[in-house]
N, C-alpha and C positions, 0 to 999 in steps of 0.2 A: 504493500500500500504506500504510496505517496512519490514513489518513482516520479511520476510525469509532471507532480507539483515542483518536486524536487528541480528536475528540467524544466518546465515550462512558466511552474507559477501557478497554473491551477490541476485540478484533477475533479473529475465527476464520482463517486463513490456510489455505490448503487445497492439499492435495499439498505440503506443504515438506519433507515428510522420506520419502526412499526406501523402500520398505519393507523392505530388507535391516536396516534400522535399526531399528523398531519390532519384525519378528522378534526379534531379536537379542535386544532389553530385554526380549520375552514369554516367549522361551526361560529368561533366566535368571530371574524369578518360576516359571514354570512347575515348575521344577527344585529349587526353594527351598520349592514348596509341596507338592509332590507327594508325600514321604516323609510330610509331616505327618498327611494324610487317614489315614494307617495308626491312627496315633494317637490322632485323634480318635475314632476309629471303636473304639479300645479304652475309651476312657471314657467310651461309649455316645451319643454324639452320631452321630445316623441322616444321615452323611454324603452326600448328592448328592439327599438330600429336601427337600419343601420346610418339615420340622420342623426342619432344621438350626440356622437360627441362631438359633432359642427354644430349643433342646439346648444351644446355645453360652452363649447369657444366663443358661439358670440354672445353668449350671457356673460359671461366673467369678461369679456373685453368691450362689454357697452358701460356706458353709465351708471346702471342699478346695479352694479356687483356689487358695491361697498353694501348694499342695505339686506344680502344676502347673511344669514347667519354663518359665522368662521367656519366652523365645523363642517358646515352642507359646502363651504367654497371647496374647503379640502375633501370630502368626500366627490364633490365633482371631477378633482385635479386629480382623482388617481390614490391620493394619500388617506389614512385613516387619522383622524384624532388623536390627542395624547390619551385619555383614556382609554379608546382600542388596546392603544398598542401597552398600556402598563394593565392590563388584565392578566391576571397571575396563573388562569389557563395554560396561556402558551409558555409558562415555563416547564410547560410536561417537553417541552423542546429542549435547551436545554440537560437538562433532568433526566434526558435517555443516555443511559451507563455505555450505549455505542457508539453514539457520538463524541460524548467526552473521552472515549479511549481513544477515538482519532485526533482531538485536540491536544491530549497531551504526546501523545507523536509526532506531533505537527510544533506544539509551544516549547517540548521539554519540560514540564510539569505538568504536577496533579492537583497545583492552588490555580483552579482556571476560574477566569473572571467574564462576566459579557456584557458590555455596553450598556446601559440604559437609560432611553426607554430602545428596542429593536425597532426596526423599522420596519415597517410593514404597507404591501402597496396591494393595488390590483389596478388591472388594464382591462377599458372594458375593451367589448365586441367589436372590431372592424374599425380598430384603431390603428391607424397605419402610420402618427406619429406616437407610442408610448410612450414620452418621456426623455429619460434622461439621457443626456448627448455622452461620447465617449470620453470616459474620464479614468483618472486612476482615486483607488478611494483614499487616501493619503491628503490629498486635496481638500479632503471635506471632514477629517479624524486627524487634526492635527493635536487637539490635547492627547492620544494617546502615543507611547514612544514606540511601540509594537501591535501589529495583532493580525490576527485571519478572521475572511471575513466568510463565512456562511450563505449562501443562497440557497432557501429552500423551497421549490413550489409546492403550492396545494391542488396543482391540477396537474395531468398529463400534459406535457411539453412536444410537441411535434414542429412543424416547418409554419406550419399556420398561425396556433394559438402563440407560439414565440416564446423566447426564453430571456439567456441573455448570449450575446456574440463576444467575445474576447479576441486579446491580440496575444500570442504566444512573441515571446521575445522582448515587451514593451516596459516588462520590468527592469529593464536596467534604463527604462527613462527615468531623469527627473525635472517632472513641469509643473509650474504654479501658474497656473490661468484662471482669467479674469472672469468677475461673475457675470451671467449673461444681467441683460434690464432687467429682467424681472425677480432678480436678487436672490432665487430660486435655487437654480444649476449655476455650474461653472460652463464657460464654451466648451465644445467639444475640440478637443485635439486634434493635432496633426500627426495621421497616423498611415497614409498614403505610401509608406514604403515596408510597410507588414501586412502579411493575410489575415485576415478575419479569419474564425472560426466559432460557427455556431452550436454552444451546448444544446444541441436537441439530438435526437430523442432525450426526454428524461421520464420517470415516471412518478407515480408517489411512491415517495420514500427515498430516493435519489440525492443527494446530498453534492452539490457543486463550492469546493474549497478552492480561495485564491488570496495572493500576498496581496498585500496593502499596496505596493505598484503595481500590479499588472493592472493593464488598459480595458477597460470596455464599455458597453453601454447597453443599454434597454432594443429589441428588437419589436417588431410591431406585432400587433395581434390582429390579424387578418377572420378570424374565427367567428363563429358564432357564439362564440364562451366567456365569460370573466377568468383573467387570469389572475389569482392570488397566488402573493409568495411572500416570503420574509425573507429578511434582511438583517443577519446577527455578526456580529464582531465581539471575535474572543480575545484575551492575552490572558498574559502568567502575574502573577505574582512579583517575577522579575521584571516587567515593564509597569510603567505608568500612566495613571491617566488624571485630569483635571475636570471629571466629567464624573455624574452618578454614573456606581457602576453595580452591575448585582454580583456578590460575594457566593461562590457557587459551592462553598465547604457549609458556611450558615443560611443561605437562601436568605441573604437580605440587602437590600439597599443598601448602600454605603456612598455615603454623601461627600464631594472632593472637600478636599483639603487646602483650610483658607477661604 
């Protein structure tokens, strides 16, 4: 195990997590998102079509965005909430004894630590921009000194519904680019003299590890489906960070320092 990370930077791991676990995580988006659609559907965005998410663009890029409640803008964008994402649920992720045996082969310890709050997205239907442009995540985790970062879907990943595309080779960049207008993402990179390489097939349970440089970005979701997945960053004990982080020996919060 860890061969191709070891050379490339990333590696896909396949069957590591139960699938009582990725349910788990999809139930609680699912339930988080579900009331929303009512919503949208009142401020005429033609919800489960494929005019949805140009209904959703020009609502958030007209005038009435601001009087939109925060939570429903981010639920539009793709993003879930901070309460979503600190539901103690998805620590059954986490929490699986097969995963953490690959972090600590991956970190060098057994005192492993993860980010918090995780990140947590979903793409809808016949979305052919998802998001985030090619970046390395170092750019965006600069309070922590180390860490690997987790990709987990909650759906099956094929060429349609999309995953994420990577650059093999792209960690030995180092680039600090500027944030786009909308203060959101960073640009996406100049990446024009490496091959892509898209993680799909994936399935549930599939586990995609990659270092804090390697390059990639969000690929589209052409499907008829939602695509949810999280987003975890782990380190040791021997690194640090200036960010809540959850303490994975006590299962608790731990608040930075200073």
């Amino acid at each position: 195990m860890f061969n191709e990370f070891n050379k490339n930077g990333f590696e896909i791991v396949r069957n590591l997590l139960v699938p009582d676990i990725t349910n788990q995580a999809k139930t609680v988006f699912e339930e988080a998102l579900g009331p929303t659609l009512d919503q949208m559907t009142s401020l005429g965005i033609r919800v489960g079509t494929e005019n949805m998410v140009a209904d959703i663009n020009e609502i958030l890029s007209g005038s009435g965005a601001k009087e939109i409640d925060r939570d429903l803008q981010m639920i539009m964008t793709g993003q879930f909430p901070l309460n979503v994402r600190m539901d103690r649920r998805l620590w059954a992720v986490p929490q699986s004894p097969e995963l953490q045996d690959a972090l600590i082969l991956l970190l060098g310890s057994s005192n492993l630590r993860m980010h918090s709050p995780p990140m947590a997205r979903f793409v809808y239907p016949g979305n052919s921009n998802a998001g985030v442009p090619a970046h390395q995540d170092v750019a965006y985790n600069k309070h922590l000194s180390n860490f690997v970062t987790c990709w987990i879907p909650l759906v099956d990943i094929d060429l349609e519904c999309g995953g994420v595309t990577v650059y093999p080779g792209s960690d030995g960049l180092r680039r600090d680019p500027e944030l786009l207008s909308h203060g959101v993402w960073y640009e996406g990179i100049d990446l024009a003299d490496l091959e892509p390489f898209d993680c799909e097939p994936m399935a549930l349970g599939d586990v995609l590890f990659f270092n804090r440089y390697l390059a990639h970005k969000s690929m589209a979701n052409t499907s008829n489906k939602i695509r949810y997945s999280l987003d975890l960053r782990f380190f040791s004990d021997k690194d640090r960070s200036t960010k809540h982080y959850l303490d994975m020996r006590t299962w608790e919060i731990v608040e930075p320092n200073g």
